[in-house]
SESE-155367 format. One record per residue (C-alpha): x, y, z; residue in one letter. Coordinates in pm, 1 decimal. Example, Ala and Ser with C-alpha at 12.3 -4.5 7.8 and 13.67 -1.06 7.14 Angstrom:
2
> 1230.0; -450.0; 780.0; A;
> 1367.0; -106.0; 714.0; S;
//
This chain:
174
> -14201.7; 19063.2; 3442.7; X;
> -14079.8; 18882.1; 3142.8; X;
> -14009.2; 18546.4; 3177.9; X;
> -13726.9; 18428.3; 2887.5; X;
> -13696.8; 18085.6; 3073.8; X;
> -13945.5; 17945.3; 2900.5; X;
> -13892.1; 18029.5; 2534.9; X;
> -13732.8; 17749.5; 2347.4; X;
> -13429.8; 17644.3; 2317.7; X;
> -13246.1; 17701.6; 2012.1; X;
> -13243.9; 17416.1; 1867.3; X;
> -13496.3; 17304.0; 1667.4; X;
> -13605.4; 17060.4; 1442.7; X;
> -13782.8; 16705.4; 1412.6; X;
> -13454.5; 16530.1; 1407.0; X;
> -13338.5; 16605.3; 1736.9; X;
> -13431.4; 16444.8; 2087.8; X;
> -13381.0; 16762.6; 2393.7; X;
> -13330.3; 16711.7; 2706.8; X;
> -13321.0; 17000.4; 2963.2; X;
> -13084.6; 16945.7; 3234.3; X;
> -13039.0; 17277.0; 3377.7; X;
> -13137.5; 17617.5; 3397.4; X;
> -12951.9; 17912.2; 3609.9; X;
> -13042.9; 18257.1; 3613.1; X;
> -12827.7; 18481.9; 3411.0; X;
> -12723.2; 18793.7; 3569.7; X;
> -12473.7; 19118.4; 3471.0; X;
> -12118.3; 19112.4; 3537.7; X;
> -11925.6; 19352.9; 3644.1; X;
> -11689.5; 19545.6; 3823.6; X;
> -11688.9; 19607.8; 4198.9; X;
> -11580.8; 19963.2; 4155.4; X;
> -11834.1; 20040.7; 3888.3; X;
> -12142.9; 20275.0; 3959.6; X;
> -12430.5; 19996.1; 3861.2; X;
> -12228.2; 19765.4; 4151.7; X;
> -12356.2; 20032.8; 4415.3; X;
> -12735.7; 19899.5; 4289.3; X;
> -12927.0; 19556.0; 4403.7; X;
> -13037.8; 19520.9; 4059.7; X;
> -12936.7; 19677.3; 3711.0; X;
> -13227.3; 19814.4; 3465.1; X;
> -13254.9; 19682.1; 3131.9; X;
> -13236.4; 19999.2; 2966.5; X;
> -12866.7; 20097.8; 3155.0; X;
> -12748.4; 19784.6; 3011.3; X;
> -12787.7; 19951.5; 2646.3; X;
> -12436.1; 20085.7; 2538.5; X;
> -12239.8; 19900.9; 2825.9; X;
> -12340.2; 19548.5; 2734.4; X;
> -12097.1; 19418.5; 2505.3; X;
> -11897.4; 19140.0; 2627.9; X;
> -12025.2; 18805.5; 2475.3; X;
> -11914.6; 18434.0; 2421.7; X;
> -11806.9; 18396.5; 2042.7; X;
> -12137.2; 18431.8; 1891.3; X;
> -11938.7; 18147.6; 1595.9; X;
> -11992.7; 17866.5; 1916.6; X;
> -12344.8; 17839.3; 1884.3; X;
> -12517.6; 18057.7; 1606.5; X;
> -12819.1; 18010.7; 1668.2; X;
> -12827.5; 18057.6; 2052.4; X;
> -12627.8; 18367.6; 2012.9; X;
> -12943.6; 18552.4; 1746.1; X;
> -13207.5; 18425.2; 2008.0; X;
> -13024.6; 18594.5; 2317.7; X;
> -13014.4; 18923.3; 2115.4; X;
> -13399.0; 18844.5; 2031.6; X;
> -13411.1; 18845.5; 2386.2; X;
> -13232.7; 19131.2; 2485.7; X;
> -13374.8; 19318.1; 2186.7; X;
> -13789.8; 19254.6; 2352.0; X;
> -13667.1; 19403.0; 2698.5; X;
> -13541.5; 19720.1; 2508.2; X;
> -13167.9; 19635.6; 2542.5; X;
> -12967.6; 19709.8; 2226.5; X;
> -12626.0; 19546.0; 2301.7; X;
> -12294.1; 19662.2; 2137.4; X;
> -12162.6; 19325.2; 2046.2; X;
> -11790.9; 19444.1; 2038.6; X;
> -11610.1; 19184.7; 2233.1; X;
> -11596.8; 18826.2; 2205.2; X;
> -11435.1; 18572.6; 2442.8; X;
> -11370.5; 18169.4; 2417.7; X;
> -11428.1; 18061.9; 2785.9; X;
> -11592.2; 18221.0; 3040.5; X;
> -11278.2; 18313.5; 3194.7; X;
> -11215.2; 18542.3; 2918.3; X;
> -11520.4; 18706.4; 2943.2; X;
> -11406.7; 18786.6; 3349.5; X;
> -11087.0; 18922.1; 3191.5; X;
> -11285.5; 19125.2; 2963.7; X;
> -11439.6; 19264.2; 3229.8; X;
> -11195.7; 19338.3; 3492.9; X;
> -11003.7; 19496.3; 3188.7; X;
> -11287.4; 19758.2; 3160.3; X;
> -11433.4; 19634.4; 2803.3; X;
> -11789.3; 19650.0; 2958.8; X;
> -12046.0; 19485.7; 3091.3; X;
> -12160.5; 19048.2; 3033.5; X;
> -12423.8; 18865.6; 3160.6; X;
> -12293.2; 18541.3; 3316.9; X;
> -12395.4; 18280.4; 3463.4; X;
> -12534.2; 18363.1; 3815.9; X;
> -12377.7; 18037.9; 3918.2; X;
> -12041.5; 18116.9; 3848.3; X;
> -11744.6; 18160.7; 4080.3; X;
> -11604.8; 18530.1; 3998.9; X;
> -11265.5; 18686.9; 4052.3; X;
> -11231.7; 18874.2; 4343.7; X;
> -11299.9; 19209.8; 4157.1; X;
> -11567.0; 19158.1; 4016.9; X;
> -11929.6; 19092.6; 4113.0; X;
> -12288.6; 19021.1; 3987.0; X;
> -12610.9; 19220.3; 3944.1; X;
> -12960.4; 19038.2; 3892.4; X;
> -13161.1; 19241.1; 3613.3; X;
> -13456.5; 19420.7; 3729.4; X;
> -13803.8; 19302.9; 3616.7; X;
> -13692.0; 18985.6; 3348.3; X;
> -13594.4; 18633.8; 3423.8; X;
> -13331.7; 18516.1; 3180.6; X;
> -13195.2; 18176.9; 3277.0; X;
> -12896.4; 17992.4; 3079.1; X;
> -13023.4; 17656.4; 3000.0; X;
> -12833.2; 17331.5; 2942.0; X;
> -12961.0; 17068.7; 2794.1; X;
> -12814.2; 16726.8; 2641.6; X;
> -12952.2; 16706.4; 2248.8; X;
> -12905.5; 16430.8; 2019.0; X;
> -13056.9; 16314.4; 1666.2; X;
> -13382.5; 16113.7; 1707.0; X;
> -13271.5; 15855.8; 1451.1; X;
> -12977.0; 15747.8; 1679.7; X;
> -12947.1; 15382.4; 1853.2; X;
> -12630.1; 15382.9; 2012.6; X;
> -12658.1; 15182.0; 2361.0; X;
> -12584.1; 15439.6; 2607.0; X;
> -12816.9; 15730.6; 2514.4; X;
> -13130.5; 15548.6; 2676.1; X;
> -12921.2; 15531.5; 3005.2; X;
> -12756.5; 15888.8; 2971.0; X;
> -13099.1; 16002.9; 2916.1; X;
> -13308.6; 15862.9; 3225.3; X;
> -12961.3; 15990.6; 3425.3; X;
> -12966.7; 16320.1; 3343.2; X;
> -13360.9; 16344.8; 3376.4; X;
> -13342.7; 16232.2; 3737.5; X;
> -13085.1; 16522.5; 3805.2; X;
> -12736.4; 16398.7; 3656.4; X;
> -12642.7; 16759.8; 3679.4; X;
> -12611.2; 16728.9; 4047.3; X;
> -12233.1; 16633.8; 4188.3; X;
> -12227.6; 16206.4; 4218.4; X;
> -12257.5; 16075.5; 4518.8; X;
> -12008.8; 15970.1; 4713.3; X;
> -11912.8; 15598.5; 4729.8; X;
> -11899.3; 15365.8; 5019.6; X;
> -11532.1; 15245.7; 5068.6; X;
> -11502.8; 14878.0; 5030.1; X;
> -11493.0; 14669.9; 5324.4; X;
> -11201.8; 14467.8; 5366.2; X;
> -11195.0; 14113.3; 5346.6; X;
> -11060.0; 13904.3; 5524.2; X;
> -10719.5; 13793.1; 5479.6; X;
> -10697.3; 13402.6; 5348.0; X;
> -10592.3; 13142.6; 5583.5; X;
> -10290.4; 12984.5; 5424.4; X;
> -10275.0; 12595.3; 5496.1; X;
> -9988.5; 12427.3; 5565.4; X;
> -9949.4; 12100.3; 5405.1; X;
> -9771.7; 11809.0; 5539.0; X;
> -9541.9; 11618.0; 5340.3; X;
//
């Protein structure tokens, strides 16, 4: 099994601080009525000529070349052909038939489609909160120590405030 999870991120460099706050497993979208759906899991190789829905490579450069490193070390030689915005446009590219994504496994789908793990790798999507080393501003200590203890995770909800009691008004005597 190759494990992608723990490869670094893509960003690099002495001048930035990382912070890993998440990591889900990616996994294949597609189609309900599409062959591969009728498997549990999807082999690299049949991903070859059908993968080719992709977040605009132009958002993140550098992340993009490393997940087609990725791809390219489990034998999967994607045909980068359409690129979406949001994730929601990759579903529409989908649904529409333009082929096949890999998504986050996390990810509430449309009712048409649905997900396929990929058989023998573990590629995860990780998130992580990155700023320059050099930098002093006041919150990023505090951000920092939040997001390490699981700031990722939905807050918690607060107590509602307990009512006071009203003030006793006091009637003078002239």
């Amino acid at each position: 099994m190759l494990d992608c999870a723990l490869l670094p991120m893509p960003v690099t460099g002495d001048e930035f601080a990382v912070l890993q706050v998440g990591s889900t497993p990616l996994v294949v979208c597609l189609r309900v009525d599409d062959p591969l759906a009728q498997l549990t899991e999807i082999r690299p190789a049949e991903l070859t000529d059908r993968l080719t829905v992709f977040r605009d490579p132009e958002g993140h450069p550098s992340a993009h070349k490393r997940f087609l490193e990725m791809l390219g070390e489990c034998g999967v030689r994607p045909q980068v052909s359409c690129a979406a915005a949001t994730p929601a446009d990759v579903q529409w590219m989908v649904q529409r038939g333009f082929g096949l994504a890999l998504i986050d496994g996390e990810m509430k789908l449309e009712q048409s489609l649905t997900t396929r793990a990929v058989a023998g790798v573990t590629w995860t999507a990780d998130t992580a909160f990155v700023h320059h080393s050099a930098a002093k501003h006041l919150a990023l200590p505090l951000l920092a120590r939040h997001l390490g203890k699981g700031g990722n995770q939905r807050p918690r909800k607060l107590e509602p405030r307990k009512k006071s009691p009203k003030p006793i008004e006091l009637e003078f005597l002239a």
